[in-house]
VOPAGU-2260 file (C-alpha; in pm, 1 decimal, decimal comma):
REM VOPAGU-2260
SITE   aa  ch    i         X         Y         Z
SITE  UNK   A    0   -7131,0   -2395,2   -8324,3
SITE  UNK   A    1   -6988,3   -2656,2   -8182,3
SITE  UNK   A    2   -6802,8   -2968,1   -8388,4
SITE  UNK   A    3   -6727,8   -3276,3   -8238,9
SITE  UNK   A    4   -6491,9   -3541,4   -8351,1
SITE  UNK   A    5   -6610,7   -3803,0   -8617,1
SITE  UNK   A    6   -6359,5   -4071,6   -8806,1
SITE  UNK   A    7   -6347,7   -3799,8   -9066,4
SITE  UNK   A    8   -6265,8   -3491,0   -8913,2
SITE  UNK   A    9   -6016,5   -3638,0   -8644,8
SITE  UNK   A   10   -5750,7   -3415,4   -8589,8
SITE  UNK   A   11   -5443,8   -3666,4   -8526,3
SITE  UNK   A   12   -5129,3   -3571,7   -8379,3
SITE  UNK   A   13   -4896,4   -3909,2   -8423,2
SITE  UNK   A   14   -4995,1   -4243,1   -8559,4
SITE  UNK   A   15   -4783,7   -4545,7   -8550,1
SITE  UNK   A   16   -4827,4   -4909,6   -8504,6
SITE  UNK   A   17   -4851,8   -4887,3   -8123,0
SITE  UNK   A   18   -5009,5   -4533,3   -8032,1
SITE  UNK   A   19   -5236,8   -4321,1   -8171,6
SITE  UNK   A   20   -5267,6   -3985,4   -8074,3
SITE  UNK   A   21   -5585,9   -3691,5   -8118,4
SITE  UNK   A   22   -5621,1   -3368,6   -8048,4
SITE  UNK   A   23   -5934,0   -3346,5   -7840,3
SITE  UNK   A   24   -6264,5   -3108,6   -7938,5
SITE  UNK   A   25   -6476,1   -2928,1   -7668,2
SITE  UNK   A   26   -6756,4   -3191,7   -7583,3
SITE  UNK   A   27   -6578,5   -3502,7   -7700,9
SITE  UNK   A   28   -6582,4   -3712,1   -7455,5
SITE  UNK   A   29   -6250,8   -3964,2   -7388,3
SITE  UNK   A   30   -6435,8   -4257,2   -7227,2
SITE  UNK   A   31   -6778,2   -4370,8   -7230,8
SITE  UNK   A   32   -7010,8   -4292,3   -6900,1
SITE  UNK   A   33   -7333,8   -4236,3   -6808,2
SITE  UNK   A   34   -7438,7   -3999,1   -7039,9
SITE  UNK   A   35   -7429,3   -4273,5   -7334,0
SITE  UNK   A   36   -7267,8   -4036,8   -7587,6
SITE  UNK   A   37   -7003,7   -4166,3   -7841,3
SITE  UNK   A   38   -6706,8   -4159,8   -7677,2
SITE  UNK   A   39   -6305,7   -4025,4   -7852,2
SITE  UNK   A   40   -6224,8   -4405,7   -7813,8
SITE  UNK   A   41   -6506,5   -4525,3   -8051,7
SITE  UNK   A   42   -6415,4   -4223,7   -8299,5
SITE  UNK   A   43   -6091,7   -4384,4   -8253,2
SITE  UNK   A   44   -6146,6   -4770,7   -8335,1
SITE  UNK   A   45   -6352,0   -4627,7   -8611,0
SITE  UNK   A   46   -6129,4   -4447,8   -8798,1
SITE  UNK   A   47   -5850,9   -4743,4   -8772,2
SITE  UNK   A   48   -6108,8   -4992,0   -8848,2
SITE  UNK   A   49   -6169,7   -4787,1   -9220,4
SITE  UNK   A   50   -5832,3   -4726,4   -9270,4
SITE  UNK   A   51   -5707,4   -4981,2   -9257,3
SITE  UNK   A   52   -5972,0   -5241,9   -9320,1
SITE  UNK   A   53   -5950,8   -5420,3   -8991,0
SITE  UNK   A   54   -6226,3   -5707,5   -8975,3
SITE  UNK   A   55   -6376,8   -5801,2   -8636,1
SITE  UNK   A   56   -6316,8   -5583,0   -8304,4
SITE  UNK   A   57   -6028,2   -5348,8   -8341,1
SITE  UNK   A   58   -5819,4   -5305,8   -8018,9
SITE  UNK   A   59   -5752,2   -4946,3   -7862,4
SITE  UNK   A   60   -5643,2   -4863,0   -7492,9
SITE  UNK   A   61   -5703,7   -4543,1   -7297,6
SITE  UNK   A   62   -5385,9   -4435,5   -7146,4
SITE  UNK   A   63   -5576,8   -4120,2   -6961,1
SITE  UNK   A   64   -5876,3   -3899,6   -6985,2
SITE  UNK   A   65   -5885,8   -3521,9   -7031,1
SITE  UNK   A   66   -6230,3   -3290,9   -6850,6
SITE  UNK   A   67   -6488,3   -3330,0   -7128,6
SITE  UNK   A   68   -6498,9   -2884,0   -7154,3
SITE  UNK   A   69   -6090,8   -2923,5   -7175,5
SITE  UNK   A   70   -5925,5   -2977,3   -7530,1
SITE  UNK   A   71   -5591,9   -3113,3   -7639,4
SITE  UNK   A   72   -5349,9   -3420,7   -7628,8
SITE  UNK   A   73   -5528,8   -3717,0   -7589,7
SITE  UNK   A   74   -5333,3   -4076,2   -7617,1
SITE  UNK   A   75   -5451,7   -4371,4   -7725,3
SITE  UNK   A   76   -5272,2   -4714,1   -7743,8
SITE  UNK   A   77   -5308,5   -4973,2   -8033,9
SITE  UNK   A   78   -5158,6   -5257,2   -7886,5
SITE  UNK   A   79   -5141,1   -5401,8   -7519,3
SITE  UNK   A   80   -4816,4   -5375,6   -7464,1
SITE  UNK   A   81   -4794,3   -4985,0   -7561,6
SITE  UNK   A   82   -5154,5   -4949,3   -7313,6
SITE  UNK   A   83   -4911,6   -5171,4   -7019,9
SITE  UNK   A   84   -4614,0   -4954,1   -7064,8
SITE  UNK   A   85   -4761,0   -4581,4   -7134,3
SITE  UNK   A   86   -4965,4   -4678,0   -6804,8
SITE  UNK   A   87   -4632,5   -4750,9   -6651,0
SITE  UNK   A   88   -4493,6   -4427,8   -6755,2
SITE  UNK   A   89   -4845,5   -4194,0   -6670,2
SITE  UNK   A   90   -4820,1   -4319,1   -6336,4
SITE  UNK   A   91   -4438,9   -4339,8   -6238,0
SITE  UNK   A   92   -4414,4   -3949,3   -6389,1
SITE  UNK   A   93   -4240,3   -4023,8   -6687,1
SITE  UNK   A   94   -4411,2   -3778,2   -6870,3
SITE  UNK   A   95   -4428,2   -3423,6   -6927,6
SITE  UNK   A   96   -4730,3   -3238,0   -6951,6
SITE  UNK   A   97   -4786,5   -2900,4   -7035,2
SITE  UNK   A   98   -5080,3   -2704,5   -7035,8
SITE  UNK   A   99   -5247,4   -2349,0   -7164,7
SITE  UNK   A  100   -5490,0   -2163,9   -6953,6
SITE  UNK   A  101   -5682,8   -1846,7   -7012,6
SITE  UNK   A  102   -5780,3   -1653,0   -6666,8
SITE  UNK   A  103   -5961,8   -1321,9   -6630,5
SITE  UNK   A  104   -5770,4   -1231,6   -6332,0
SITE  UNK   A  105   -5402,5   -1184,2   -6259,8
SITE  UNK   A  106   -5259,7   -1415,6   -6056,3
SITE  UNK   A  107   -5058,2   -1265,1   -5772,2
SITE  UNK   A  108   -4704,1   -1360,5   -5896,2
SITE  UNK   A  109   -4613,6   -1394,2   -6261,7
SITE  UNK   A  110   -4446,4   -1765,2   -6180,2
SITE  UNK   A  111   -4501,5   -1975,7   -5907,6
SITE  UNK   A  112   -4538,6   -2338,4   -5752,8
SITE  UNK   A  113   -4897,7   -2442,4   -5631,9
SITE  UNK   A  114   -4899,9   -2702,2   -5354,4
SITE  UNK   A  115   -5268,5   -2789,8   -5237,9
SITE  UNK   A  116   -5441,2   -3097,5   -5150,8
SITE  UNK   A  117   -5713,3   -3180,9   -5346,4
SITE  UNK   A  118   -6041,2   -3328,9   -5186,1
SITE  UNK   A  119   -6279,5   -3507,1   -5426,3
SITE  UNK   A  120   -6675,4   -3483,4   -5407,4
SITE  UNK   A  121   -6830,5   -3755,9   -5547,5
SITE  UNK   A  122   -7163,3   -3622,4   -5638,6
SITE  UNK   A  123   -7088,1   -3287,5   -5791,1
SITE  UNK   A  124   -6773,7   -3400,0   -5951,8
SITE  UNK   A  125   -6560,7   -3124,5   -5813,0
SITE  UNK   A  126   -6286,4   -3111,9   -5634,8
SITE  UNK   A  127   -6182,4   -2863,7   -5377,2
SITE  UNK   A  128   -5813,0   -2701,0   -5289,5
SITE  UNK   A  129   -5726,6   -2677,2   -4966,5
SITE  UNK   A  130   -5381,0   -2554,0   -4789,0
SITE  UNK   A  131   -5329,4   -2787,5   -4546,0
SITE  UNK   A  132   -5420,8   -3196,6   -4542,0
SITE  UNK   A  133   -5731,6   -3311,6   -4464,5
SITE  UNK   A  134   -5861,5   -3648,8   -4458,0
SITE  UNK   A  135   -5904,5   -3826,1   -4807,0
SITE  UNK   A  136   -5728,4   -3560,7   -4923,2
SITE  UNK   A  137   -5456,0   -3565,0   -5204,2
SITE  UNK   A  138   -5110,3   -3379,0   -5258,0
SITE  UNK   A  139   -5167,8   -3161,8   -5590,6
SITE  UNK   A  140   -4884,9   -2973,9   -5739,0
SITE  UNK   A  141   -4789,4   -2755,8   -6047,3
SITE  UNK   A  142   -4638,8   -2474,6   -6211,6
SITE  UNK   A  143   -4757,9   -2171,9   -6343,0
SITE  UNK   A  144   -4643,3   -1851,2   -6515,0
SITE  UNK   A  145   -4776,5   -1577,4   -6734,4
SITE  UNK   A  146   -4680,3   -1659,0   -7104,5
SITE  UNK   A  147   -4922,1   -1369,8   -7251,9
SITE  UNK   A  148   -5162,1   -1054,9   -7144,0
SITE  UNK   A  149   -5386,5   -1057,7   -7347,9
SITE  UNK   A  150   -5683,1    -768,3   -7377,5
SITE  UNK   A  151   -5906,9    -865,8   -7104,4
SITE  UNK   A  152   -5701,3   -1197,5   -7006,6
SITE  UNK   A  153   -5387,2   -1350,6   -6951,4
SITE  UNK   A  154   -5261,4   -1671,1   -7066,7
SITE  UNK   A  155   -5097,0   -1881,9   -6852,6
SITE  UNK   A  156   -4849,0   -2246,0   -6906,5
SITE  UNK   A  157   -4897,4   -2509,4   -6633,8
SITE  UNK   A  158   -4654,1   -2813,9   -6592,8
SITE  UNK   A  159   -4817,2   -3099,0   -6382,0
SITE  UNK   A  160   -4581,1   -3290,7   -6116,6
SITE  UNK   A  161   -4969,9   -3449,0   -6016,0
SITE  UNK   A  162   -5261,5   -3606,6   -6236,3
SITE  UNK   A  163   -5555,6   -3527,6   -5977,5
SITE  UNK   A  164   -5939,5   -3505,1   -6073,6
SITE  UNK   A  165   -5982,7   -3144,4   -6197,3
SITE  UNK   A  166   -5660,1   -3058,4   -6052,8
SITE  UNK   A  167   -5549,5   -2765,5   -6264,3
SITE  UNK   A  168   -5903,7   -2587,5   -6234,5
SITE  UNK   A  169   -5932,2   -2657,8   -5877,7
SITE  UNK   A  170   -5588,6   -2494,4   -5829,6
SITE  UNK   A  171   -5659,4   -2203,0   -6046,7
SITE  UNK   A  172   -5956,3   -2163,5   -5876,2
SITE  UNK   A  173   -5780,3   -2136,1   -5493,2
SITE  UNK   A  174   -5568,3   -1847,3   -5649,4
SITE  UNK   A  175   -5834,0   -1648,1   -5752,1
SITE  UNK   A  176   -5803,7   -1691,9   -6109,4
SITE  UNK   A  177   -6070,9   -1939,9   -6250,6
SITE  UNK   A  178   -6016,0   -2067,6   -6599,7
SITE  UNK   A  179   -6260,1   -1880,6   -6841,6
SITE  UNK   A  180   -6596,1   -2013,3   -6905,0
SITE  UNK   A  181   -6551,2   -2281,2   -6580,7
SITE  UNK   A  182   -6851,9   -2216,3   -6371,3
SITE  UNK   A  183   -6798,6   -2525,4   -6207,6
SITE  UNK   A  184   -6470,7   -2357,2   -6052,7
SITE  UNK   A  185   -6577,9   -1973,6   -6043,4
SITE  UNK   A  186   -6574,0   -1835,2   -6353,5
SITE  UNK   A  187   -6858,3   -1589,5   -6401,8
SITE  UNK   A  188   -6995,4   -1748,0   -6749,6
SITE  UNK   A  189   -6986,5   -1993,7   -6961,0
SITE  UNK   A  190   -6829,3   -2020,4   -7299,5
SITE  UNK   A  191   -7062,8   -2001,7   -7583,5
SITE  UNK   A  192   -6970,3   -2375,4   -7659,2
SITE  UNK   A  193   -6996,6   -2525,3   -7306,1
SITE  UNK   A  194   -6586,6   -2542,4   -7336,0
SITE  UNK   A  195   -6354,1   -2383,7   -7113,7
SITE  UNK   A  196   -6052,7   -2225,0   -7181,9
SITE  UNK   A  197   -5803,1   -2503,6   -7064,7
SITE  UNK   A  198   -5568,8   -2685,3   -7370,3
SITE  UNK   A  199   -5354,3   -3000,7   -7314,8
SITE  UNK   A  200   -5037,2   -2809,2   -7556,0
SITE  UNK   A  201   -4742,8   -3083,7   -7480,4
SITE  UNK   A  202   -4648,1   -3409,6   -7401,8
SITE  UNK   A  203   -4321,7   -3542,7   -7399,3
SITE  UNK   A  204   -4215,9   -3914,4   -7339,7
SITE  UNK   A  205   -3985,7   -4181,8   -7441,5
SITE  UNK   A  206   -4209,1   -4402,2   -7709,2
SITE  UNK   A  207   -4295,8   -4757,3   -7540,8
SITE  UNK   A  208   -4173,9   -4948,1   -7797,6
SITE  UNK   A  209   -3945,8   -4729,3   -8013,6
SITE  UNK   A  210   -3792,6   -4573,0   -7740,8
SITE  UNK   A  211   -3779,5   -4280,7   -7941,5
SITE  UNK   A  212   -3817,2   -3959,7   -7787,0
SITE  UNK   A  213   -4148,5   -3815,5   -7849,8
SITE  UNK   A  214   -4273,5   -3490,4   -7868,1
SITE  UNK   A  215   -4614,0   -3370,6   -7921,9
SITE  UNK   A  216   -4768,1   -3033,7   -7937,0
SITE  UNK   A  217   -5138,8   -2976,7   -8018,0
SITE  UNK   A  218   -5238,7   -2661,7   -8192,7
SITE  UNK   A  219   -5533,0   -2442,2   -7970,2
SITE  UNK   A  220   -5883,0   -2438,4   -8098,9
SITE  UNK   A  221   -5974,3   -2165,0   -8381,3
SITE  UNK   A  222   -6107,4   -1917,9   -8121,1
SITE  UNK   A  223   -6037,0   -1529,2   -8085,2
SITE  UNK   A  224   -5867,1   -1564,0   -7734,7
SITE  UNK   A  225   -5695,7   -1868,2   -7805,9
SITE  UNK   A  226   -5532,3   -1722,0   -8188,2
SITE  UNK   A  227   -5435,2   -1399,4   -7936,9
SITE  UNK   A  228   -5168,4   -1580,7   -7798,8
């Protein structure tokens, strides 16, 4: 059964008077689109609007989006300034991301660097890997290796040096090892919760306004796969 996120169930990772920062459900969804379901960011404004008794519009920033089937690290900023600068910081690279993965099949080498370029379509929201540029085609790069085999899988830890659309599944994908339960990308069924097996674990950064340095790790969803490793 799946749970979404509500102002009382919101699983928070860091709080402070500039940022605010979730761990992300299968289904929630970060921003709203054409679907018209709540979005994270309205759970969000919600929850700081109770606590602490806010009147009128309460102001929260999306600093970046995870894949609606993904979980993990989302970020949120409370004031403008954080929103300007963790912007700043998402786009000039100053951030590290890491990422779990759970694949059915072995990837070829236990580490390695993935260098595609990543080609967006528009109307079936995918986006495809190829080796060599093409036009309107993007540079995508990461790195892999095998952190756990697992019964029937194998866990895998991804660092992003890119933030492209779908980028980690499309990659995956090219290699021959789709993420589990993306049929968008491969994988031969779905999950039984319409999530896939992809986790936003840890992000580290220099705070915006602190200049602290901040590190966050979310814990996987309560899953049999996911508690395996």
């Amino acid at each position: 059964m799946k749970i979404l996120s509500d102002k009382n169930n919101l699983q928070i990772l860091h709080e402070d008077n500039h940022l605010i920062i979730v761990n992300k459900r299968v289904g929630d969804i970060v921003q709203g689109d054409k679907t018209g379901d709540k979005p994270l960011s309205d759970v969000v404004k919600e929850y700081i609007k109770d606590k602490y008794n806010k009147p009128g519009e309460v102001f929260l920033g999306v600093v970046h989006r995870l894949d609606r089937p993904t979980t993990g690290i989302v970020v949120f900023a409370r004031t403008s300034k954080a929103l300007t600068r963790m912007n700043e910081l998402f786009s000039n690279r100053e951030t590290q991301k890491t990422y779990w993965a759970i694949v059915k099949n072995k990837p070829e080498k236990t580490e390695d660097k993935l260098v595609h370029y990543l080609k967006r379509n528009e109307k079936n929201n995918t986006s495809k890997a190829h080796i060599k540029e093409i036009p309107d085609s993007k540079l995508a790069s990461l790195d892999y290796k095998i952190i756990k085999e697992l019964n029937n899988y194998f866990a895998l830890e991804i660092n992003l040096h890119t933030g492209r659309h779908h980028q980690i599944r499309a990659q995956l994908s090219a290699i021959g090892s789709p993420i589990k339960g993306d049929l968008k990308y491969g994988f031969d069924r779905s999950n039984p919760d319409g999530g896939i097996h992809l986790h936003a674990r840890k992000l580290v950064f220099i705070h915006p306004v602190s200049k602290e340095n901040i590190l966050i790790v979310a814990p996987v969803p309560n899953d049999v796969i996911w508690n395996a490793v």
